[in-house]
C-alpha positions in Angstrom: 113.4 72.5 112.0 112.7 75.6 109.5 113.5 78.6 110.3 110.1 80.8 110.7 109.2 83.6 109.1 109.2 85.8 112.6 112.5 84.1 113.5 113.9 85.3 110.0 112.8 88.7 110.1 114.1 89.4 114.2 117.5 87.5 113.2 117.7 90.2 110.2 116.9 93.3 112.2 118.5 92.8 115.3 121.1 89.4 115.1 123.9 88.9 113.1 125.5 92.5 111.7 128.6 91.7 113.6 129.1 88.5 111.7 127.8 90.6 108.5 130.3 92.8 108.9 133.8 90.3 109.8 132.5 88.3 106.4 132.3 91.9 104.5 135.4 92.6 106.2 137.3 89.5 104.9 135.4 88.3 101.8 133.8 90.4 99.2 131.8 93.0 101.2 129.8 94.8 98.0 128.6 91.0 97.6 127.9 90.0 101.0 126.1 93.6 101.2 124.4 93.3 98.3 122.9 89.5 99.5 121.7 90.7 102.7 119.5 93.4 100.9 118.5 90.7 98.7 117.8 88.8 101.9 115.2 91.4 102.8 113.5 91.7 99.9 112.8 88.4 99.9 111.4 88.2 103.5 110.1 91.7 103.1 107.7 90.2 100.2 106.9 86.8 101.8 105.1 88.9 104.5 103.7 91.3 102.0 101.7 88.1 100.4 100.9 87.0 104.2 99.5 90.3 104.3 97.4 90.2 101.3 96.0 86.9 102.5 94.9 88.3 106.0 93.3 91.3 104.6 91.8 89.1 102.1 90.1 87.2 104.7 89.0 90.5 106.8 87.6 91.3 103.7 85.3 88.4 103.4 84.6 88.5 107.4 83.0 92.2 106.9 81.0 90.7 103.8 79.2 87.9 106.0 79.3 90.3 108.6 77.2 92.7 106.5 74.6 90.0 105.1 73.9 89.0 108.8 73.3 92.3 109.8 71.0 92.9 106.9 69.8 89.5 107.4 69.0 90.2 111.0 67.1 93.9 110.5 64.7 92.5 107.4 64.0 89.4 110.1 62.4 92.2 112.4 60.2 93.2 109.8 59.2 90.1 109.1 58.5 89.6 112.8 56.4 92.5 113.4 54.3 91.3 110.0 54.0 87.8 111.1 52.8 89.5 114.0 50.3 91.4 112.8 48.7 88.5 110.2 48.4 86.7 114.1 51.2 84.2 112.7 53.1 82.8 115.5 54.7 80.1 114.2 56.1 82.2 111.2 57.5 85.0 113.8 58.6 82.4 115.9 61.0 81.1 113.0 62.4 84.0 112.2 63.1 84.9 115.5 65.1 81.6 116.0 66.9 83.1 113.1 67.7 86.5 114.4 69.2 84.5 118.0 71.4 82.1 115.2 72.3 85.6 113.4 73.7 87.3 117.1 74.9 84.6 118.3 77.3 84.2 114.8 78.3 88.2 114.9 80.4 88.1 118.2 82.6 84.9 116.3 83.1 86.8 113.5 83.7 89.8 115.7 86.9 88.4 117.4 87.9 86.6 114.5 88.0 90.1 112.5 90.0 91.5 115.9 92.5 88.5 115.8 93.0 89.6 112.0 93.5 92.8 112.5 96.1 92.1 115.2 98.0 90.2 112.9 97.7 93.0 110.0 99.1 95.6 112.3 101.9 92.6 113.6 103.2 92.1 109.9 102.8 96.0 108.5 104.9 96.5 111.9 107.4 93.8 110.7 107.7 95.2 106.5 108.6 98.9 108.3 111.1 97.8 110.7 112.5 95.7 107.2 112.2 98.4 105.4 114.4 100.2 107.8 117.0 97.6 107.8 117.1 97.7 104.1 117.9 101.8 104.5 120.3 101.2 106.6 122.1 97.9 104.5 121.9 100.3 101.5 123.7 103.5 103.0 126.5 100.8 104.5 126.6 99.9 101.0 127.4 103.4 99.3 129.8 104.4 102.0 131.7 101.4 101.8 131.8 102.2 97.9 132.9 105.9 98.4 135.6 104.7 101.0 136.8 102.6 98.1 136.3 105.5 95.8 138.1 107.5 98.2 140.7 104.9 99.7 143.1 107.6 101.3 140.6 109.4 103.6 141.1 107.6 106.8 143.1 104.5 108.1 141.5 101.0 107.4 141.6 100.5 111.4 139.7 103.8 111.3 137.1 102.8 108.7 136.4 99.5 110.5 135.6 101.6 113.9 133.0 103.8 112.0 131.6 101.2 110.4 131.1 98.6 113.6 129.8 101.9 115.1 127.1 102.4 113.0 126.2 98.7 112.7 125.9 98.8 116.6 123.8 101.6 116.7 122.0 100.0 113.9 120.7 97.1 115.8 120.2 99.6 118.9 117.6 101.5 117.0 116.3 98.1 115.6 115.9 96.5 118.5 113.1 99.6 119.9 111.5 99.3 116.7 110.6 95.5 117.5 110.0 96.2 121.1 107.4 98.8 120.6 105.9 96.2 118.4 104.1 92.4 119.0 105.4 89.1 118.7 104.7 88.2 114.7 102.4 85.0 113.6 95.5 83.4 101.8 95.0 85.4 98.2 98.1 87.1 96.6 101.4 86.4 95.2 103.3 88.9 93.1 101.2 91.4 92.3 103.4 94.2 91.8 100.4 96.6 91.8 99.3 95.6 95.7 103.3 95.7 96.6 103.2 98.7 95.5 100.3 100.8 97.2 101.8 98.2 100.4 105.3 100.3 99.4 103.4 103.3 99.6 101.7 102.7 102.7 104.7 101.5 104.8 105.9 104.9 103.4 103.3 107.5 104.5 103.1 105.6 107.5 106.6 106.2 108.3 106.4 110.1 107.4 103.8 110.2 110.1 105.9 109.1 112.4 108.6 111.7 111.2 106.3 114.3 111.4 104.7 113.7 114.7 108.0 113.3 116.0 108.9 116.7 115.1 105.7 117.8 116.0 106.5 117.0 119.7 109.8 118.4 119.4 108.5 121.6 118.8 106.1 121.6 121.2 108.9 120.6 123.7 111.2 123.5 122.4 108.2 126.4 123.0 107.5 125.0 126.7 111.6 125.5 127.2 111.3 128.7 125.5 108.0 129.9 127.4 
């Protein structure tokens, strides 16, 4: 059976960075590195494109959504002039209309809410890559400056540190996935969209920097008070 795109992106963030690290320990470890960032990338944009396609189909929800409503409010109009011209089969009509109209708008309701959902699910999913692609890169340089650098600590030494940091890697990766749900058409390399969906995954993540820091302060002044 394939391997999903949810089962990809949990086996990146939180499976297999022991086994990364014996094969970059014993093979070519700049190249193994170097295809596991690849690795994201590639996952990282196959959700980006999912994500285009669901907010591509919000985007035509809130478009009927809007006709009905406008749809239903020029009905009652009708209505009350039908009324008044002492036309009851006319008013009658559109107000078989207007119960059509309402009873359409809850559908597209929860289908806009199960979209949503699943926007939030995959923007949670390109973060938490996005921070396994920090992490794969900074592996990266230090390996290069121990290489660089080859008489700064023991080879023993340098493989502690670095299954240290892979550990606490997948520690941190595994909250990120916890705090978030389980994961699930009109795009496909547009490097424009990537890039404002770059930028948001970005702010997004400075947000949660800052209000972090935010609440550390606020800590610090009630120990201080």
């Amino acid at each position: 059976m394939a391997e999903t795109l949810a089962n990809r992106v949990s086996r990146i963030i939180v499976g297999g960075a022991h086994a990364l690290l014996d094969k970059a320990e014993n093979l070519a470890p700049e190249a193994v590195m170097a295809q596991a960032i690849r690795e994201v990338d590639q996952v990282a944009a196959e959700l980006r494109a999912d994500l285009g396609k669901v907010e591509a189909a919000k985007h035509l929800v809130l478009s009927r959504t809007a006709r009905l409503n406008s749809e239903h409010e020029k009905l009652a109009e009708q209505i009350e002039f039908a009324m008044t011209q002492a036309r009851d089969d006319l008013a009658s009509a559109a107000i078989a209309r207007q119960t059509d109209i309402e009873d359409l708008l809850p559908v597209l309701q929860k289908s806009l809410d199960e979209q949503n959902e699943q926007a939030q699910e995959l923007e949670s999913y390109i973060v938490a890559l996005m921070a396994k692609k920090r992490e794969l890169e900074q592996a990266l340089s230090d390996y290069q400056n121990s290489q660089s650098n080859p008489g700064t600590s023991a080879p023993a030494s340098n493989s502690m540190a670095r299954q240290s940091r892979v550990e606490d890697a997948e520690q941190s990766f595994a909250r990120v996935l916890a705090r978030q749900t389980g994961a699930s058409g009109v795009v496909g390399g547009n490097v424009s969209e990537a890039a404002k969906l770059k930028e948001l995954a970005e702010i997004q993540r400075d947000q949660r920097i800052a209000e972090r820091l935010a609440a550390l302060k606020r800590q610090h002044q009630s120990k201080s008070a």
